[in-house]
N, C-alpha and C positions, 0 to 999 in steps of 0.2 A: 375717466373718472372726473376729471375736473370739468367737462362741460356737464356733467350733471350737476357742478357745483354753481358754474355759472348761470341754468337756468332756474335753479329752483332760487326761491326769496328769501331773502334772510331769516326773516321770521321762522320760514318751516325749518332751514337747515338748523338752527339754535335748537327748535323744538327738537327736532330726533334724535341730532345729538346729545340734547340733554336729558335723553330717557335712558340713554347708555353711560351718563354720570351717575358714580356711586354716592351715595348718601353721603359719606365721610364730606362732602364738598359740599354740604350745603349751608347756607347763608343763615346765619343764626343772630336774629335782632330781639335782645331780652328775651323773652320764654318762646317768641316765635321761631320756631325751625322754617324757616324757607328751602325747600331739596331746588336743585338746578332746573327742574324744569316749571319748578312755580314760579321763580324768579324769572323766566321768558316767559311764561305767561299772564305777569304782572305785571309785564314790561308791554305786552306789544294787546292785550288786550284791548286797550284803550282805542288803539288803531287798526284793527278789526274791526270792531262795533262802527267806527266811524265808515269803514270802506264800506261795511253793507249798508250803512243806512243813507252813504252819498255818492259811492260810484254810479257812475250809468250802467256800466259793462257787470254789476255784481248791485244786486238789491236783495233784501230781506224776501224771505220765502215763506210758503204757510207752515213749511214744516220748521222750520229756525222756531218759531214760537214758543213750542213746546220744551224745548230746550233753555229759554230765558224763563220760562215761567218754571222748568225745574230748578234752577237757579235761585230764583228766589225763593220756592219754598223751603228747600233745604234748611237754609240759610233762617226763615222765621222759623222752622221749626226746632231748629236743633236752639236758637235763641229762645224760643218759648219753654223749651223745657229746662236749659241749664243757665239761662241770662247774659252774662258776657263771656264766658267761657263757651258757652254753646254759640253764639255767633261766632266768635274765630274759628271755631271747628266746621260750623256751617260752611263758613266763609271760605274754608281754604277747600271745602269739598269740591263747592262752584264754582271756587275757581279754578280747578283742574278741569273738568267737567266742561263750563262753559269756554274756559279759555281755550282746552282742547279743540274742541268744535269751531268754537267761531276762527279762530286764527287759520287750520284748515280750512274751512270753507271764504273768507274773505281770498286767502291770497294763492288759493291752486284756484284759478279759473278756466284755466283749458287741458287738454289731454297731453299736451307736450310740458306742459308745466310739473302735470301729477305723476308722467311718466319718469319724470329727472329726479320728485321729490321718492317715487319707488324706488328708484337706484342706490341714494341714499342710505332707505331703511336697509338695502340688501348689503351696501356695504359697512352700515353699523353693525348687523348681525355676524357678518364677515370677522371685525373685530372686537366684538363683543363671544361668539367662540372660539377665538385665538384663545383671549382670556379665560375663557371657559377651561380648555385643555388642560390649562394649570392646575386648577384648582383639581381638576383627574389625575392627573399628574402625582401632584404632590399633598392628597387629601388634605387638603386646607382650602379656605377664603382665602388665595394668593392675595388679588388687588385690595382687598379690605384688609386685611392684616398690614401689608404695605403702607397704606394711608392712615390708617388706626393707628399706629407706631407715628406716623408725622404730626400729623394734626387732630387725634385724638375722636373721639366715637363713640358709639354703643357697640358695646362687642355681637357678636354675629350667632348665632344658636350655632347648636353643637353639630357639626359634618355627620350628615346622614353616609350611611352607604344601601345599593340596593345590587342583587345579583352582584356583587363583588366591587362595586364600582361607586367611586364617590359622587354624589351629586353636585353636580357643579350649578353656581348660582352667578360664578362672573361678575359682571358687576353689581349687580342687582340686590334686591334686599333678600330673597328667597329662591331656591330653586324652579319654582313652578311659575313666579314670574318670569327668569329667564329662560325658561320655556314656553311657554305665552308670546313672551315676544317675538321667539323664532317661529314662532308656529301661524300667529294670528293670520297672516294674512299670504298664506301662500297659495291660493286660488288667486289671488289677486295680483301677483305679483309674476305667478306664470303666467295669466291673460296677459300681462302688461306689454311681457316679452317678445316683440315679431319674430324673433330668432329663434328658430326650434332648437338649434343648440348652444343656445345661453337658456332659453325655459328648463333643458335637462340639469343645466350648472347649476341653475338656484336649486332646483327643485335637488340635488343633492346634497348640497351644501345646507339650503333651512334643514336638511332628516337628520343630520346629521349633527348641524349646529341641535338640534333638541332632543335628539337623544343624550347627550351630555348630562342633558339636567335630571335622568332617568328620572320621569313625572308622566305617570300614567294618562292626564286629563289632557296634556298640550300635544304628546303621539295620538289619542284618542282623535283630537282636533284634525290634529294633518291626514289622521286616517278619512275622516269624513269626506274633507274639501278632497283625498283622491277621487273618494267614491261619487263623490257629487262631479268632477271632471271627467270619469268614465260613463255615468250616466247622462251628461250632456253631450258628448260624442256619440256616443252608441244609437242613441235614443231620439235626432236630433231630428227623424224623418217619420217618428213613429204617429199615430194619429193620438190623442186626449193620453201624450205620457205621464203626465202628472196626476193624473186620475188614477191612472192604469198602477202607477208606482204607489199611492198612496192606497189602494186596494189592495195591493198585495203584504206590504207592510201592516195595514190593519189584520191582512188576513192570518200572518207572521204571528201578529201578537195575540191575536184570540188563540190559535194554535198552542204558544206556548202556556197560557192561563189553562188548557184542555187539560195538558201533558205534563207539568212543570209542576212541583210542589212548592215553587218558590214564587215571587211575583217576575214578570219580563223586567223591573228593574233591579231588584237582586240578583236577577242571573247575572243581567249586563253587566253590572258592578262588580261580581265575584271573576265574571271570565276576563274582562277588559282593566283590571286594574294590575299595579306588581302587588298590591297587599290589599285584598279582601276586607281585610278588618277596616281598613280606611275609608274604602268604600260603603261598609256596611254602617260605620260613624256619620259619613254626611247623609245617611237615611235618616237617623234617630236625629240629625241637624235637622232636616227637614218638621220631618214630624215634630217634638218639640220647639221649632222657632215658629211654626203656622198657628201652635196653641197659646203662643204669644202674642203674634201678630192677630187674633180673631179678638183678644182683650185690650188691643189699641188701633183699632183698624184705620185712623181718620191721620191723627196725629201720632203713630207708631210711642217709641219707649224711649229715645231721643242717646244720650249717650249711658244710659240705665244697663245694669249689666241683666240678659234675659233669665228665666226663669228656666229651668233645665234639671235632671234629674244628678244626687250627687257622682254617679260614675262617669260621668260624662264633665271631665275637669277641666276641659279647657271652655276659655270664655269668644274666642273665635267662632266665626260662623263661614262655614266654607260654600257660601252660595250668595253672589250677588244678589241675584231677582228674588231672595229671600233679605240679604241685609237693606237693602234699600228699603221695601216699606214696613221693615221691621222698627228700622229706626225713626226714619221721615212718615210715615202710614201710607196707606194705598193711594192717594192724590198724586206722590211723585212717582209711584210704576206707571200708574194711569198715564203720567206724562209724558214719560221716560216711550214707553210703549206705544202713544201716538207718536209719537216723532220718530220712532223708528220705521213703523209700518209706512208715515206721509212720504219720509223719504225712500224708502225701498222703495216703494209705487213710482217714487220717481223715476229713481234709478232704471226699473225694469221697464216702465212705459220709452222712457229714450231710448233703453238697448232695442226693442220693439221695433221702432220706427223710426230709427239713427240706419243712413246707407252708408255708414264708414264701419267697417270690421272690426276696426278696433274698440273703436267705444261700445259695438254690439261687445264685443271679446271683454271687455275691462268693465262693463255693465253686470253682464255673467259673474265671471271674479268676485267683484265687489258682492254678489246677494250670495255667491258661494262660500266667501270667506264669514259676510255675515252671517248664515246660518250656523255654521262654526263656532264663531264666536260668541253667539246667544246660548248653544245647546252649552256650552264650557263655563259660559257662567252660572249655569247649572250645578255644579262642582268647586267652581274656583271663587275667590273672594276679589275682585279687581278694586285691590288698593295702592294709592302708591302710584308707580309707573304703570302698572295694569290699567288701573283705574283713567288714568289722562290718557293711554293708549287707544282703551277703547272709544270715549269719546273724540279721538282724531282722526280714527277709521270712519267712524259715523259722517266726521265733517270731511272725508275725501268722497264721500256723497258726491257731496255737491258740484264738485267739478262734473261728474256725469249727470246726474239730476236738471241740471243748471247751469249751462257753458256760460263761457265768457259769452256778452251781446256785440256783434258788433252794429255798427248804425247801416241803417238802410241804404238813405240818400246821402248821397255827397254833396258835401255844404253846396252855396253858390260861389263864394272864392274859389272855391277849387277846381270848376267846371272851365274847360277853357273856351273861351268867348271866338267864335266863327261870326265873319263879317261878309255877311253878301254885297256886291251890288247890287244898284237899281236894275242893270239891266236883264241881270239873270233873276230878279222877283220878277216884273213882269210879262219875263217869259214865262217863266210858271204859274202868272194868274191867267195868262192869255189862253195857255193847255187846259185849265182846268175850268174853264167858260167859253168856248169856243164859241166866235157871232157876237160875242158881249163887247164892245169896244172899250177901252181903257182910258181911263181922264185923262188928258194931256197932264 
């Protein structure tokens, strides 16, 4: 455990653990709340930006761009529409957002680096469902009620229960984030592992750390990233399998539109959730927040509460790739969504043409866990520690995208200087002109 601690940098160790700090801790200067992990990324920002834009071994990349330029719009847009309240708000989005990213990708620069900072994540998870069990345990927010009673808080929504069983949320602000977190990245994390059994230890421990949270969308998630690690095995000799696979899945879904009185996404929703009804709520999300976003499509509605029918009472919206340019307008998915696609292209063109196993293996991982994580934000709302989550996974890109450089040539100091004599030059200009005589 501790040489994981040893080689990862400070910067990321602060970062991950402070996605497993509860809200209750966080830094509250006049009306701004700072949570623990904006206060490390207010902290080391500054020194990221500068590592990409002055290391040798780490420079700015075409796909980083996108990323800064989300940043900034955010930020004017949420300013344009509510003045100085809407820049703080902008302001603390990008900075989760961009802070996430860029701190990832300045300081994991190679594969032994991002391997120590994955051990991390497995052992925040580790004790972050410790915690969890409690809260199963003893149907309460253990650790929040704990800290709540010290240092005082928002108190926590009321303890859901499902099939019998309390939802546990840990340290987290909700249960489906701390489901999320266990979930996100477990393709990536069993690539990570050379050891086929420690890959079975996590890959039990994450099912288990997230059933805790009983939250249909982050099981949903680790169902996928299996299915996607059965199909990259099985499949790995076959000729055009991604064709072959997405043929068959198109041919799936015409099928059920033949057969089905429902649409292929209500069925999925009805069979794959614990409560139907919830799932059939983020449809009407859908459909009402699109009739929104087509009446502000540039500069979205900013912190404006959307336009919605009255039975539909909550003011939440349970789908990232709809909050974003609902709020910001379609410029920042536009952005959002090149910088995904630059980097994946990275990512998959290295695992490609990389002859080390691993980074082909942890290449994999990474676009397996991202698809995961995009289809989930489908469903889930990434605020909060989701939200700086997601953008850190983006920036542990880069370490495979983008390794560390090292230099070519070795300086001239550092060459060691061999000294002939004259008389063994000679002899070798005499071998290589034979008949030619040599100047006294």
């Amino acid at each position: 455990m501790m040489d994981a601690f040893r080689k990862t940098p400070l910067a990321i160790t602060l970062a991950i653990l402070s996605f497993i700090s509860p809200t209750e801790l966080s830094l509250v200067v006049g009306d701004l709340r700072l949570s623990p992990h904006r206060v490390v990324f207010l902290i080391f920002i500054p020194f990221a930006i500068w590592r990409l834009a002055t290391r040798p071994d780490c420079r700015l990349h075409v796909y980083d761009i996108p990323f800064f330029g989300l940043a900034l719009w955010q930020t004017f847009v949420f300013a344009y529409h509510a003045g100085q309240p809407g820049f703080v708000f902008g302001g603390s989005w990008s900075l989760e957002s961009l802070g996430a990213y860029t701190i990832a990708r300045a300081y994991i620069r190679d594969l032994e680096t991002l391997q120590a900072a994955l051990r991390i994540v497995f052992y925040s998870i580790i004790l972050a469902a410790f915690i969890a069990m409690f809260d199963t345990l003893t149907g309460s927010y253990f650790i929040h009620e704990v800290l709540r009673s010290a240092v005082g808080g928002e108190p926590m929504p009321a303890m859901e229960f499902r099939k019998g069983l309390a939802r546990a949320a840990s340290t987290f602000d909700h249960p489906i984030h701390y489901g999320t977190y266990c979930a996100t990245m477990f393709a990536l994390l069993w690539m990570s592992e050379p050891d086929r059994k420690w890959q079975y230890v996590r890959a039990v421990v994450l099912i288990l750390a997230a059933i805790l949270a009983m939250s249909s969308a982050p099981l949903l998630s680790l169902g996928l990233q299996l299915a996607f690690m059965i199909w990259q095995k099985y499949t790995v000799r076959v000729f055009m399998r991604t064709q072959i696979t997405l043929a068959i899945i198109a041919g799936l879904y015409i099928g059920v539109l033949m057969v089905a009185n429902r649409s292929p996404a209500q069925l999925l929703i009805t069979l794959a959730t614990f409560d139907p009804w919830t799932g059939l709520y983020r449809l009407a999300i859908w459909e009402h927040g699109l009739n929104n976003l087509w009446g502000s499509f540039w500069f979205g509605i900013g912190m404006a509460d959307w336009v919605r029918p009255e039975w539909m009472y909550s003011s939440t919206i349970d789908a990232y790739w709809l909050v974003l340019p609902l709020r910001t307008g379609a410029p920042a998915f536009l952005l959002l969504v090149t910088g995904i696609a630059l980097i994946a292209y990275g990512v998959a063109a290295r695992g490609r043409t990389s002859r080390d196993r691993l980074r082909s293996n942890m290449a994999a991982g990474w676009m397996m866990s991202l698809l995961a994580i995009c289809l989930l934000g489908a469903t889930v709302h990434f605020w909060n520690v989701p939200h700086a989550l997601f953008y850190f996974f983006l920036g542990l890109g880069g370490a495979i995208a983008d390794p560390r450089r090292v230099a070519q040539a070795v300086s001239r100091a550092a060459q060691p200087v061999r000294r002939l004599h004259p008389s063994f030059i000679r002899r070798q200009r005499g071998a290589a002109m034979p008949g030619v005589a040599l100047p006294a």
